[in-house]
C-alpha positions, 0 to 999 in steps of 0.5 A: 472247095473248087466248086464252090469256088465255081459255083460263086463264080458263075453267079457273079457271071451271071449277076454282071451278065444282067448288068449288062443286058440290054433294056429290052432283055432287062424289061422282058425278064421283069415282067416275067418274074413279075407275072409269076410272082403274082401269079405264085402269090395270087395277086390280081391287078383288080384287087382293091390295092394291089401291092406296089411292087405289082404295079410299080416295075421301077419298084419290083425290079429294085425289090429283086436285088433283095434275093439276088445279093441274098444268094451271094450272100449266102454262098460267099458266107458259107464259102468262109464256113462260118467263121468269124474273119472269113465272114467280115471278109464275106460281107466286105465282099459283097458290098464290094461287089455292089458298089461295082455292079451299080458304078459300072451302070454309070459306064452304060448309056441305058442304065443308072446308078441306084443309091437304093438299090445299092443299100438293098444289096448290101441289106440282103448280102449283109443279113445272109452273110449273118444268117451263116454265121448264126446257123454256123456258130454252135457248131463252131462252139462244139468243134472249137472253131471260133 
């Protein structure tokens, strides 16, 4: 139980820590991530219509709070181990957690507060927290834990 205590410490250490980078950290990181997924994904700015997140960095870097919140998600949920009140508690946290990381950005001078990237953190963290809890569910039913 320790470490995944830890585990989800250090993410929440790490998220903030990209909160609080400076700009030209924030845009160095996104354009590496974004030149590896379009490398991974073959994508090629000559192509006919390149997808948005290609193109648009605004766009890309608010699609990446997508896995991000999705891995608190998942590792919040799974610290609860499926059960039902601990997953309410889960979700509850990560949202949480969102409204923070995006209403400290209203303290930093060279960030913003994002409503969309706010709904996108939610979405991923509420869509893993429910994936734990549909993968943990049969097992509940067999060990009788509801």
């Amino acid at each position: 139980m320790k470490l995944k205590r830890i585990l989800i410490f250090l993410l929440l250490a790490c998220m903030l820590f990209l909160t609080f980078q400076s700009p030209e950290g924030t845009v160095r990181l996104s354009r590496s991530l974004q030149s590896f997924m379009m490398r991974l994904l073959g994508v090629e700015l000559t192509d006919s219509s390149p997808p948005r997140w290609a193109v648009d960095m605004h766009w890309f870097r608010t699609l990446l709070h997508l896995p991000e919140y999705f891995v608190l998600g998942l590792a919040v949920g799974l610290y609860g181990r499926g059960r039902r009140r601990a997953l309410w508690t889960a979700a509850a946290f990560c949202a949480a957690f969102a409204l923070l990381d995006e209403s400290i950005k209203l303290l930093l001078p060279t960030r913003e507060f994002g409503a969309l990237d706010l709904c996108f953190d939610i979405l991923a963290s509420l869509a893993a927290v429910a994936l734990v809890y549909a993968l943990a569910r049969p097992r509940a039913k067999e060990g009788g834990n509801p």
